[in-house]
TIVODREN-472943 format. One record per atom (N, C-alpha, C): y, z, x; residue in three letters; atom name. Coordinates in steps of 0.1 Angstrom, whole numbers, plus 5000, padded with zeros to 4 digits. Atoms other than C-alpha are relative to their C-alpha. Layout:
// TIVODREN-472943
 north   up east  aa at
     Y    Z    X ALA CA
...
This chain:
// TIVODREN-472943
 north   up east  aa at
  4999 5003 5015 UNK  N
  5538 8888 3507 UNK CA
  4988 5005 4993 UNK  C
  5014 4993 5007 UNK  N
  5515 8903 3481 UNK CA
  4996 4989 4988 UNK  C
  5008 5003 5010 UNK  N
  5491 8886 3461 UNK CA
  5004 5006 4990 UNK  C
  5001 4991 5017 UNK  N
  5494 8888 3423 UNK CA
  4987 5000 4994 UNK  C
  5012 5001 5007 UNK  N
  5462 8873 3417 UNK CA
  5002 4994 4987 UNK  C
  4997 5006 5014 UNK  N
  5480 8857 3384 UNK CA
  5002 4987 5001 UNK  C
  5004 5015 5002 UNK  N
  5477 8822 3391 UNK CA
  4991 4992 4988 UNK  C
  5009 5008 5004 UNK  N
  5462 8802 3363 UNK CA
  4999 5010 4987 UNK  C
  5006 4992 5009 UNK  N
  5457 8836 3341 UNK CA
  5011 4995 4985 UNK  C
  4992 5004 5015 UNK  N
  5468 8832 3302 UNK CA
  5004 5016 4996 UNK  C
  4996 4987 5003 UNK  N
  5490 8859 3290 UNK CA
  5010 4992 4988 UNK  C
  4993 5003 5011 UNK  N
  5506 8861 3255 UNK CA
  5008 5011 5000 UNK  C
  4990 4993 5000 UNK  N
  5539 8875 3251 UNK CA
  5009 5003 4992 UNK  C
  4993 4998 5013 UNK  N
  5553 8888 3217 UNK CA
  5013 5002 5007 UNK  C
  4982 4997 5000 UNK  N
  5592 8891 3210 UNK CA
  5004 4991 5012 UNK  C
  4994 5008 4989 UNK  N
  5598 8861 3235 UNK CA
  5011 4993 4995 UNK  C
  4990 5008 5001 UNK  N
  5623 8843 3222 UNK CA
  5014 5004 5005 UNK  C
  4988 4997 4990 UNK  N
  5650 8861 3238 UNK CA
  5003 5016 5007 UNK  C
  4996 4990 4990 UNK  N
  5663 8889 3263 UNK CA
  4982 5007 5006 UNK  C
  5011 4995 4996 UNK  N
  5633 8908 3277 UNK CA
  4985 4996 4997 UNK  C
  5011 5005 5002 UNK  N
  5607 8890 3260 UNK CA
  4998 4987 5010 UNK  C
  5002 5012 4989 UNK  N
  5617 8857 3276 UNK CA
  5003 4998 5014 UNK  C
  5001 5000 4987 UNK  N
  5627 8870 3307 UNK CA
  4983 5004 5008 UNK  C
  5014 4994 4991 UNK  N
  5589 8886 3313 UNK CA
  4989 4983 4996 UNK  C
  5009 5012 5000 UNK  N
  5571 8850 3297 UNK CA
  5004 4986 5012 UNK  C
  5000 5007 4990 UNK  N
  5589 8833 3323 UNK CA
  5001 5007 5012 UNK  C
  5010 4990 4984 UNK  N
  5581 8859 3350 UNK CA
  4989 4992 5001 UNK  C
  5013 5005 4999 UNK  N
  5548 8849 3343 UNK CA
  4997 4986 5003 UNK  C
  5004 5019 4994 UNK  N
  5551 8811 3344 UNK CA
  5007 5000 5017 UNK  C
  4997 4999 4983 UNK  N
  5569 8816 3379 UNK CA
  4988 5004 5005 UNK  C
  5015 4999 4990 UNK  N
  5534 8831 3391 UNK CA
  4991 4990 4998 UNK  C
  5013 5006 5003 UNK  N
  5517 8803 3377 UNK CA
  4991 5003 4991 UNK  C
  5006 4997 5007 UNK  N
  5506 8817 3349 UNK CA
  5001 4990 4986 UNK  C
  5002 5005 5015 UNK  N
  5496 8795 3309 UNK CA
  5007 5012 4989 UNK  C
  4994 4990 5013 UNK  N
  5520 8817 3286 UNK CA
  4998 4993 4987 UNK  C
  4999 5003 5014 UNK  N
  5518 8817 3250 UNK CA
  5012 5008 4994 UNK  C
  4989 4993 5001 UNK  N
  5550 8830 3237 UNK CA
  5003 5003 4982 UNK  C
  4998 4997 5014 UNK  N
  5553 8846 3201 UNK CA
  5012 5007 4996 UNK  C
  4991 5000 5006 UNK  N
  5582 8851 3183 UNK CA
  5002 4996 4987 UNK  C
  4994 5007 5010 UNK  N
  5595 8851 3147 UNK CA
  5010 4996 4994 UNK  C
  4987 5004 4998 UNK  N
  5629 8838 3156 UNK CA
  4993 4986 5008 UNK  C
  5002 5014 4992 UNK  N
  5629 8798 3168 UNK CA
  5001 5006 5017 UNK  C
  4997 4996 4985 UNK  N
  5622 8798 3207 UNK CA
  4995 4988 5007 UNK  C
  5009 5008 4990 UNK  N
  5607 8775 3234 UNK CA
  4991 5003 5009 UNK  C
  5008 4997 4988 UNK  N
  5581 8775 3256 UNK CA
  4998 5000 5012 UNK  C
  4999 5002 4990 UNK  N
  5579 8780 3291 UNK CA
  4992 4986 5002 UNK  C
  5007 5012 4997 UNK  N
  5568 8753 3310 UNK CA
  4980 4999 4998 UNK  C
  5014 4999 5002 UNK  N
  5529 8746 3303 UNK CA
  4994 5007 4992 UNK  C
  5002 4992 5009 UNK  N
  5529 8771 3274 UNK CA
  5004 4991 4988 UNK  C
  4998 5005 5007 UNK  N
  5535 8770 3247 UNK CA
  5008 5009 4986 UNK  C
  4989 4992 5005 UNK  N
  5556 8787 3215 UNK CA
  4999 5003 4991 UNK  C
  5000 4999 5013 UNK  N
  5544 8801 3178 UNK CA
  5008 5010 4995 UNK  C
  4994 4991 5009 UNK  N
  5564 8819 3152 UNK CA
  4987 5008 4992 UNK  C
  5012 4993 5004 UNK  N
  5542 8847 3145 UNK CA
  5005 5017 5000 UNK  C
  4997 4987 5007 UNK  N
  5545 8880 3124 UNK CA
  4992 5010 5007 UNK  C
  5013 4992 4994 UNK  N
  5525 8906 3145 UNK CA
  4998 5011 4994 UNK  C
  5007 4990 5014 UNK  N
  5523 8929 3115 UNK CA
  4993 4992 4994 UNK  C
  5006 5007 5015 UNK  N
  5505 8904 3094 UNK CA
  4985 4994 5014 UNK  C
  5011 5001 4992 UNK  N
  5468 8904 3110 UNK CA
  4993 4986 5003 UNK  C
  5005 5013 5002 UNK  N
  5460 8871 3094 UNK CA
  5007 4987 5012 UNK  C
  4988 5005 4994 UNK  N
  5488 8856 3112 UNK CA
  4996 5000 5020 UNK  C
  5004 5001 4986 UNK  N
  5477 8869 3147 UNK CA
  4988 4997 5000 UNK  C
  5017 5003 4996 UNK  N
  5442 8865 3145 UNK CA
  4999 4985 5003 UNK  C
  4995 5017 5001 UNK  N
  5453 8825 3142 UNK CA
  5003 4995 5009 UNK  C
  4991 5003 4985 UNK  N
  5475 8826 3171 UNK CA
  4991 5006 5012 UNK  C
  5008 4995 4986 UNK  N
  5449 8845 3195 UNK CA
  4989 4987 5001 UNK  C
  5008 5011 5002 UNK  N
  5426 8819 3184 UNK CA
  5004 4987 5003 UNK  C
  4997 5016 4996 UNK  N
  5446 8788 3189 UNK CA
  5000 4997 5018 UNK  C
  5004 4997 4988 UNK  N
  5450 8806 3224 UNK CA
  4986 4997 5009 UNK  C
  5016 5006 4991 UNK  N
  5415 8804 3231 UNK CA
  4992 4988 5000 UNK  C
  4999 5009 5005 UNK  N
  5408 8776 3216 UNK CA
  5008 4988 5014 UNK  C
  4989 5009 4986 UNK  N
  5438 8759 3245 UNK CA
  4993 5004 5013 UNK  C
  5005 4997 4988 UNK  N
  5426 8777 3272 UNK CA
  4988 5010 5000 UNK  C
  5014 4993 5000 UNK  N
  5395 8796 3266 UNK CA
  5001 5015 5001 UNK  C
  5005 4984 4999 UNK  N
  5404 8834 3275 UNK CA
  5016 5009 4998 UNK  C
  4987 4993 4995 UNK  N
  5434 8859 3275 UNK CA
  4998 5010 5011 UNK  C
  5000 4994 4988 UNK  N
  5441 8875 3304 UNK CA
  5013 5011 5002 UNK  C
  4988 4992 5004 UNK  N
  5474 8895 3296 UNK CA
  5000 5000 4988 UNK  C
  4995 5001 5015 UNK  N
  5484 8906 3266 UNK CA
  5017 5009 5001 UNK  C
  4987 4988 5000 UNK  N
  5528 8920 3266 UNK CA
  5001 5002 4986 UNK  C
  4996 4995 5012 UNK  N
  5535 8939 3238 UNK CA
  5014 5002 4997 UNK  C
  4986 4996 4996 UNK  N
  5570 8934 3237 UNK CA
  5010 4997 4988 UNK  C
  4995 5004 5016 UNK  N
  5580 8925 3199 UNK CA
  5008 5014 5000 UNK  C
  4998 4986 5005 UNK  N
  5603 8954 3184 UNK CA
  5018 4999 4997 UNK  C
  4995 5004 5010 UNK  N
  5628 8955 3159 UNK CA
  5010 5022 5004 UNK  C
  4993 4980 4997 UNK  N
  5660 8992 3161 UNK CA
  5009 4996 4983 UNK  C
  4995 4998 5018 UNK  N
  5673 9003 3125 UNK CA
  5005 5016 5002 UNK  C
  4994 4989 4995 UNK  N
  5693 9033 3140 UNK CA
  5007 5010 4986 UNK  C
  4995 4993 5009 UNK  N
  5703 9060 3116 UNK CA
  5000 5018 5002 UNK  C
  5007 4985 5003 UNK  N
  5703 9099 3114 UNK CA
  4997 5002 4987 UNK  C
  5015 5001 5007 UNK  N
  5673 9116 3095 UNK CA
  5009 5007 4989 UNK  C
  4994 4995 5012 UNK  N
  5702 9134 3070 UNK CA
  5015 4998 5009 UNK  C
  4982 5000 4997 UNK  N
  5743 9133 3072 UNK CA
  5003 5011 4990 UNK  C
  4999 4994 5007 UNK  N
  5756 9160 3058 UNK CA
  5020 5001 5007 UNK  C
  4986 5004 5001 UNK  N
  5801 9155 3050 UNK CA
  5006 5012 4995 UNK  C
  4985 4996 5008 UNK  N
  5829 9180 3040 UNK CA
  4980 5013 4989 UNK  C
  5007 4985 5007 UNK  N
  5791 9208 3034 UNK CA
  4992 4989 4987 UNK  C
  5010 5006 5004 UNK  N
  5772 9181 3017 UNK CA
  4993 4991 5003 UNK  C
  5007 5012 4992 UNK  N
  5745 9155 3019 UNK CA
  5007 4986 4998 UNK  C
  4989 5010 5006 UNK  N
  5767 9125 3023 UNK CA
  4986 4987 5005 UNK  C
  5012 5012 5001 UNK  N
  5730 9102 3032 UNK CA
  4991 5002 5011 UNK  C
  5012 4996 4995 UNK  N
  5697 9102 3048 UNK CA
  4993 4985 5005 UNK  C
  5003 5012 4997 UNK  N
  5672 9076 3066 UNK CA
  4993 5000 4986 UNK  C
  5015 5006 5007 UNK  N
  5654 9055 3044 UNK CA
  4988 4993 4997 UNK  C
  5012 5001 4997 UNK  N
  5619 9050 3036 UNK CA
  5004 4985 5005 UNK  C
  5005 5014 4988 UNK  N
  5624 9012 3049 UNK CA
  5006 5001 5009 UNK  C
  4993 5002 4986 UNK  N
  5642 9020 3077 UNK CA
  4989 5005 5005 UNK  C
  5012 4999 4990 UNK  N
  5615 9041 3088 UNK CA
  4988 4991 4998 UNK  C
  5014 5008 5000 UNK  N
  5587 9018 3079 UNK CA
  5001 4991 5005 UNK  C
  5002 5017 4994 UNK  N
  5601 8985 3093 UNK CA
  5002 5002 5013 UNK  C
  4998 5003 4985 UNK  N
  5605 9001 3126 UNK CA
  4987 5003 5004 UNK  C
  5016 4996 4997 UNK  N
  5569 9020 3127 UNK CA
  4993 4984 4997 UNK  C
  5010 5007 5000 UNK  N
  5553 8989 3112 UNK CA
  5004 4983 5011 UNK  C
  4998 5007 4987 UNK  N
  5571 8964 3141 UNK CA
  4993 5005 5009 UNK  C
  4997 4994 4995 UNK  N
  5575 8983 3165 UNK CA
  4987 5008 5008 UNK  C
  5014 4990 4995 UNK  N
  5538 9006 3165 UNK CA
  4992 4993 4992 UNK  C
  5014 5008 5007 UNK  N
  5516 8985 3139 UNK CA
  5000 4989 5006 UNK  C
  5007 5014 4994 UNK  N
  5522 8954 3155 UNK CA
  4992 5000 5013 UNK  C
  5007 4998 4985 UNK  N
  5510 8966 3192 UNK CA
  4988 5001 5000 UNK  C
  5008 5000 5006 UNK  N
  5484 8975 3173 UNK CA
  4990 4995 4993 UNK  C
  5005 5013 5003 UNK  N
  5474 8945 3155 UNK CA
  4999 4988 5011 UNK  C
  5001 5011 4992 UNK  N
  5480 8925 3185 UNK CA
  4988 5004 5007 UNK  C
  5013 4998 4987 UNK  N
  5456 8946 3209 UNK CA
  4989 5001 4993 UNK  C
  5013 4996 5006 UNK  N
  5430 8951 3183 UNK CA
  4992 4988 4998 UNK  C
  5009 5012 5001 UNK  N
  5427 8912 3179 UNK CA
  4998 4995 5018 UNK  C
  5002 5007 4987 UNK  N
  5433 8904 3218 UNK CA
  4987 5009 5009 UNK  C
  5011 4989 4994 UNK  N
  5404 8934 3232 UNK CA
  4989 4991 5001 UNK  C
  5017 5009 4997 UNK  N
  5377 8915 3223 UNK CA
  4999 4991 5007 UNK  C
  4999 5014 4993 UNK  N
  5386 8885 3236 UNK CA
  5000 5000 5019 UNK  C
  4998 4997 4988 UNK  N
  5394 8902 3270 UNK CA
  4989 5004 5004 UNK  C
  5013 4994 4998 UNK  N
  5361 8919 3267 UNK CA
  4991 4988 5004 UNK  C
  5008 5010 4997 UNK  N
  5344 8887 3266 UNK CA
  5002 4996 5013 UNK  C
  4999 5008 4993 UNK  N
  5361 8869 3292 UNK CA
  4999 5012 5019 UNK  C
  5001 4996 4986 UNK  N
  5355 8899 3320 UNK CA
  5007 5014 5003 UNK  C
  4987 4988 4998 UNK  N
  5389 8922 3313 UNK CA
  5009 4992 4999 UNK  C
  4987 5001 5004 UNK  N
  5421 8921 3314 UNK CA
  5013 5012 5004 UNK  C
  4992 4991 5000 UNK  N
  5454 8937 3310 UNK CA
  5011 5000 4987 UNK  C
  4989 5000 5012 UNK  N
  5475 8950 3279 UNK CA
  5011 5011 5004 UNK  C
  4990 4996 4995 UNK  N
  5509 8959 3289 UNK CA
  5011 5004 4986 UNK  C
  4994 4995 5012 UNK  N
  5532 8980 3259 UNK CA
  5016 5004 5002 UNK  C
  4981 4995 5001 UNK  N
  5568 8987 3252 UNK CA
  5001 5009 4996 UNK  C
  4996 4984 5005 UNK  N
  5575 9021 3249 UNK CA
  5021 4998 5004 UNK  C
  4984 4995 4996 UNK  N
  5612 9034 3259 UNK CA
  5001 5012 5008 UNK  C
  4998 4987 4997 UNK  N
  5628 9061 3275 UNK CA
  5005 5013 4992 UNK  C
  4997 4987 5010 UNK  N
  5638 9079 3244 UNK CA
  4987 5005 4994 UNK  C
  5013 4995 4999 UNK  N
  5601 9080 3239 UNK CA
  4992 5009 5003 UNK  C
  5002 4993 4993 UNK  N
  5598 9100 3260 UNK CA
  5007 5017 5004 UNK  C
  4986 4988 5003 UNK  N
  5630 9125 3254 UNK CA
  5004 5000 4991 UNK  C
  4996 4998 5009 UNK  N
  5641 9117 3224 UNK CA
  5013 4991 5003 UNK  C
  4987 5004 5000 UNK  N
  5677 9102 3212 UNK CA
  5006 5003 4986 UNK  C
  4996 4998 5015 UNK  N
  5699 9112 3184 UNK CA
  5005 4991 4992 UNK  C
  5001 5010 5009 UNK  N
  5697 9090 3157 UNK CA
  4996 4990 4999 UNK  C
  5008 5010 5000 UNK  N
  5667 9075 3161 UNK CA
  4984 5001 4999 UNK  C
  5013 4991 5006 UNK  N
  5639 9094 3142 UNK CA
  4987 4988 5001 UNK  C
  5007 5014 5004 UNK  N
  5621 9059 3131 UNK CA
  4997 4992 5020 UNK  C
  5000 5010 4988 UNK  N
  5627 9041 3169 UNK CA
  4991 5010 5010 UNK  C
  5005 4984 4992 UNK  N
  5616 9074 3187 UNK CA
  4987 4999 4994 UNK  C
  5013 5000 5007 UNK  N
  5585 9081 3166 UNK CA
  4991 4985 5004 UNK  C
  5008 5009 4996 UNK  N
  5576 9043 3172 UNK CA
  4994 4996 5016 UNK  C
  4997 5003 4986 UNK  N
  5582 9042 3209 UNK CA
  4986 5015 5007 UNK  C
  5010 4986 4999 UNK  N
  5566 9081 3212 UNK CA
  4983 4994 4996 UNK  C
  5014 5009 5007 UNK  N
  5536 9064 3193 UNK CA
  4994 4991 5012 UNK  C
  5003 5007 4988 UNK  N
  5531 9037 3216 UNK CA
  4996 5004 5014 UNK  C
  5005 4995 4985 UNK  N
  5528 9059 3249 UNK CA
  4986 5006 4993 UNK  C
  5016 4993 5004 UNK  N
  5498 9077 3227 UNK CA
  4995 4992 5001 UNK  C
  5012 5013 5004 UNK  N
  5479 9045 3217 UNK CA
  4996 4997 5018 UNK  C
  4997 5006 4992 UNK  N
  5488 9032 3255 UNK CA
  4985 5012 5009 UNK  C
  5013 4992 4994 UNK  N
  5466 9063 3267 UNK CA
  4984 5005 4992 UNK  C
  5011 5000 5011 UNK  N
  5442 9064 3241 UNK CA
  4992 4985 5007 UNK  C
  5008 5008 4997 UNK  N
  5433 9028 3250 UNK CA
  4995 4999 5012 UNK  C
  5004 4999 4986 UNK  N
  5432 9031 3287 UNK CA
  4989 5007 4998 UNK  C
  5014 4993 4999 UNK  N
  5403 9057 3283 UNK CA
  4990 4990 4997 UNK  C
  5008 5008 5007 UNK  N
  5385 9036 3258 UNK CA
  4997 4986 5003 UNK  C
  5002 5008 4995 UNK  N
  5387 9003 3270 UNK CA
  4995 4998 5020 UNK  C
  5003 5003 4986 UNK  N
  5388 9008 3310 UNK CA
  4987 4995 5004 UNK  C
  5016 5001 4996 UNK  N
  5351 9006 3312 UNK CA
  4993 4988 4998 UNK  C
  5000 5011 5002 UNK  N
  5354 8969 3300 UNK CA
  5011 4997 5008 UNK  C
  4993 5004 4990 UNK  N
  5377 8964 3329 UNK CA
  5012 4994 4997 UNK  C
  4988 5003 5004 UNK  N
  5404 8961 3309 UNK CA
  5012 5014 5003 UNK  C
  4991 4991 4996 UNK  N
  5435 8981 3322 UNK CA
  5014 5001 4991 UNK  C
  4988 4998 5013 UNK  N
  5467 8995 3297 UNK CA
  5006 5011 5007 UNK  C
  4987 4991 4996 UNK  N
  5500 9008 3306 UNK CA
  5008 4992 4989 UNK  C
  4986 5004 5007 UNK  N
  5531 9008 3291 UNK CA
  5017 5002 5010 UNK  C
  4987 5006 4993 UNK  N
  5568 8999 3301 UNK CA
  5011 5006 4994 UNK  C
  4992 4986 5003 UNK  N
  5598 9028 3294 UNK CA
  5016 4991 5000 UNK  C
  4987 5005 4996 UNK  N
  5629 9006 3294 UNK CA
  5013 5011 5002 UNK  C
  4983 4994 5000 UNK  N
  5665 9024 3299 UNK CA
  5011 4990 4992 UNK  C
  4986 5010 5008 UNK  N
  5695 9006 3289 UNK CA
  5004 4989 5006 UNK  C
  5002 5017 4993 UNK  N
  5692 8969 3290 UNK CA
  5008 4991 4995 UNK  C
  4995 5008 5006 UNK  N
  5710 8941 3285 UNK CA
  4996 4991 4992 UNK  C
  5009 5010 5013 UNK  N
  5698 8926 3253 UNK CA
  5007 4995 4991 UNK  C
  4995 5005 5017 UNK  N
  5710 8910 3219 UNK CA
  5005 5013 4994 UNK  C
  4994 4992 5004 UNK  N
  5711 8945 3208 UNK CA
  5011 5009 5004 UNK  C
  4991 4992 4996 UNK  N
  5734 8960 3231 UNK CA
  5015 4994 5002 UNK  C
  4988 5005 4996 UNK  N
  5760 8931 3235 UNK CA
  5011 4998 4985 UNK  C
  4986 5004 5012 UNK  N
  5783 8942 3198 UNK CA
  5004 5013 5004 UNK  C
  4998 4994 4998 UNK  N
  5782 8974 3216 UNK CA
  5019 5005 5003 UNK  C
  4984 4997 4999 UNK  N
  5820 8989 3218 UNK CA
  4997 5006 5020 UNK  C
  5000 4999 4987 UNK  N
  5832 8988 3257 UNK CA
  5001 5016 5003 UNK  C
  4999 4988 4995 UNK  N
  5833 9024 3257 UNK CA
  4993 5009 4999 UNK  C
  5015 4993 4998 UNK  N
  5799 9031 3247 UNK CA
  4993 4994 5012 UNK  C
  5006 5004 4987 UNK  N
  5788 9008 3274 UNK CA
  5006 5008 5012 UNK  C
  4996 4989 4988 UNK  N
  5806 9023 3299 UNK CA
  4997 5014 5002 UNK  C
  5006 4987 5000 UNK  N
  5796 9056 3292 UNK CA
  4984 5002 5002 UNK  C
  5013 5004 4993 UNK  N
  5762 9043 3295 UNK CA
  4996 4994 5011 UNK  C
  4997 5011 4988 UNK  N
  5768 9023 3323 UNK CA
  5001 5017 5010 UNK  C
  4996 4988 4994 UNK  N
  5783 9062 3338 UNK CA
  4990 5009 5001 UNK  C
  5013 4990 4997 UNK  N
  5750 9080 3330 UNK CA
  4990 4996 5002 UNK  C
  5011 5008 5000 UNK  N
  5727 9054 3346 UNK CA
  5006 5002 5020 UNK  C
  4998 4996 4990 UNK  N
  5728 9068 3383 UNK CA
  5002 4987 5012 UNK  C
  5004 5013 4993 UNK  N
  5723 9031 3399 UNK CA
  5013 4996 5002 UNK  C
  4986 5003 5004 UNK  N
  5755 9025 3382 UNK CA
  5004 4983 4998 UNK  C
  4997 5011 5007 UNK  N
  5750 8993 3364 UNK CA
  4990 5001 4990 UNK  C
  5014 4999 5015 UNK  N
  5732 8983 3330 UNK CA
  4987 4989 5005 UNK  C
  5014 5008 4995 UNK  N
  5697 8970 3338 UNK CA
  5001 4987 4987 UNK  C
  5001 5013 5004 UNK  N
  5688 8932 3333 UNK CA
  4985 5002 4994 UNK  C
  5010 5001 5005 UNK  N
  5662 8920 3312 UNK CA
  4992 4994 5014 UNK  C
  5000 5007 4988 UNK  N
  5650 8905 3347 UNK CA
  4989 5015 5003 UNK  C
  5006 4988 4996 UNK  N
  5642 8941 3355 UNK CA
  4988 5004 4994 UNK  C
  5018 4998 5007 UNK  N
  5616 8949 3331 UNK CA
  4993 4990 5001 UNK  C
  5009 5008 5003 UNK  N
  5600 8918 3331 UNK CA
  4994 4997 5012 UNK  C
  5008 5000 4989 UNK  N
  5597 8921 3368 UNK CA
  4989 5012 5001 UNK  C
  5012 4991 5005 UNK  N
  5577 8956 3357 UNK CA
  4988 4996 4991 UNK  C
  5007 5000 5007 UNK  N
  5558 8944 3334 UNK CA
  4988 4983 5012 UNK  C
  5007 5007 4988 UNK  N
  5547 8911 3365 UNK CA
  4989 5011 5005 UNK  C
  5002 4986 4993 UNK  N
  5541 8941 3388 UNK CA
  4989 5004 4994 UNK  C
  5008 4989 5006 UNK  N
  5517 8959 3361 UNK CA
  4987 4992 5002 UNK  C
  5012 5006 5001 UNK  N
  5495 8930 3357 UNK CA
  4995 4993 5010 UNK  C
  5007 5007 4987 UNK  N
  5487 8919 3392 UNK CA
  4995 5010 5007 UNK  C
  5016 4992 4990 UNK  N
  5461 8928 3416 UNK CA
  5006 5012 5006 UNK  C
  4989 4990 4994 UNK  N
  5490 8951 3433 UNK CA
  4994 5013 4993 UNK  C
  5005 4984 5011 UNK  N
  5483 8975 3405 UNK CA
  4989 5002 4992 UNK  C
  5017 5002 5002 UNK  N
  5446 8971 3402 UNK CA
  4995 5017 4995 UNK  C
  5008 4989 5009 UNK  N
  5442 9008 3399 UNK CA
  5014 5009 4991 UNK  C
  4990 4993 5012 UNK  N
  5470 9019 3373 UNK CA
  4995 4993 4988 UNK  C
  5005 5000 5014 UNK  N
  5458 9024 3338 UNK CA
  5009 5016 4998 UNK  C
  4999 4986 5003 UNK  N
  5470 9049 3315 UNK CA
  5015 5005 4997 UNK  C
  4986 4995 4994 UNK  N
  5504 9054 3328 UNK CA
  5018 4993 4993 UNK  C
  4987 4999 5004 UNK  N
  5542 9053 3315 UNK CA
  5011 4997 5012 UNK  C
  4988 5002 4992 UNK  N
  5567 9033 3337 UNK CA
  5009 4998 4997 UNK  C
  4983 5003 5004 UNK  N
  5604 9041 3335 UNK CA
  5005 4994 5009 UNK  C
  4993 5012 4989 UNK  N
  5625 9009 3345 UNK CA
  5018 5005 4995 UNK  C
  4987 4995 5007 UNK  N
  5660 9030 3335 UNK CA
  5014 5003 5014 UNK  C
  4988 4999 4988 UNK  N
  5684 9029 3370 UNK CA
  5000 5018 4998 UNK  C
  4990 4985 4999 UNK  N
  5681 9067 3371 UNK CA
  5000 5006 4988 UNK  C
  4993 4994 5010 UNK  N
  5692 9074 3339 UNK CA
  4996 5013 4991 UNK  C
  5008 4992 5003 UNK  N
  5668 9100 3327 UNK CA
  5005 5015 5004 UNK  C
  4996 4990 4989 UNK  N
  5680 9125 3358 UNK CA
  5014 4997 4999 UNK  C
  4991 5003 4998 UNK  N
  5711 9113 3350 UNK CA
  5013 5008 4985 UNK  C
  4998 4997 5013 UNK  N
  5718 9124 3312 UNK CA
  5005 5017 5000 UNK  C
């Protein structure tokens, strides 16, 4: 059996209130870990945690909640970046040889300023704090269209694409404070957003996912476990796809 080494450690975990957020905050209380669980949808706290509604665009907002964190238990020791908001659209429609509609500016701005400002605002208040207490680990939500692209999804793409930069940008910059940064590539998961899906887009998704089922929120949140234990002491940097295949499969 392998050591995680996460016993005891405090890890805050945006977008917990449901599917992949609250399956990875109770990953973490299963090791024995003090979660703090953020969400701006009502939620609960795992056991021994605890649960605020909190905007992770609004700085004021996090800087409050990292603080009440340390303040409870003195350090953070994880940070998931797992908040993020989809506003799907193509970037022009053009009908019958004309423009019949196009994205707009809030579609792209409420998915970049979730989505890439908040990961942003979360790790810029939680660094220091990790710095103080020794290190750490900040763990990010990217996707696998992030990384390829998907049609009609200029705004979700751009955010997700974004995120694998920052993800390696900080790994340089912080490592040397023993703090370690990866990010997490999902595939096609079962979440809130996929279940008004029509049975015949699932299935066709289901058909180009080589494993040959739709991954559980269970699945990423056992990757994102995995990232922050001793196991993977020397991964920084790096982009894990949790997608059954589906990539080689497309």
């Amino acid at each position: 059996m392998i050591e995680t080494g996460l016993q005891d450690k405090v890890v805050i975990v945006t977008g917990a209130a449901a599917g992949i957020g609250q399956a990875t905050a109770k990953g973490f209380a299963q090791e024995g870990c003090r979660v703090a669980s953020w969400d701006l949808r009502d939620g609960e706290p795992t056991d021994s945690g605890l649960f605020r509604k909190v905007n992770v665009t609004d700085a004021a907002q996090v800087e409050a909640a990292v603080e009440e964190v340390m303040a409870r238990w003195g350090a953070v020791h994880v940070l998931v970046n797992n908040a993020g908001i989809i506003r799907d659209g193509q970037l022009i429609k053009y009908k019958g040889g004309a423009l019949a509609g196009m994205m707009s500016d809030e579609q792209f701005d409420s998915i970049i300023g979730v989505n890439l400002k908040g990961v942003f605002v979360c790790t810029r208040a939680v660094a220091p704090r990790m710095i103080q207490s020794g290190g750490g680990v900040i763990l990010n939500a990217s996707s696998v269209v992030g990384l390829y692209g998907n049609f009609g999804q200029t705004n979700y793409v751009a955010s997700k694409a974004g995120v694998i930069g920052m993800t390696k940008v900080w790994a340089r910059e912080l490592g040397k404070f023993h703090i370690r940064v990866n990010a997490v590539a999902p595939g096609f998961i079962a979440t809130d957003m996929t279940k008004g899906m029509p049975d015949k887009i699932l299935a066709s998704m289901i058909g180009h996912t080589p494993v040959g089922r739709i991954g559980q929120p269970e699945d990423i949140a056992n990757a994102y476990v995995w990232l922050a234990s001793d196991a993977a002491s020397f991964i920084s940097g790096t982009v894990l796809s949790v997608d059954g295949g589906s990539v080689t499969g497309t």
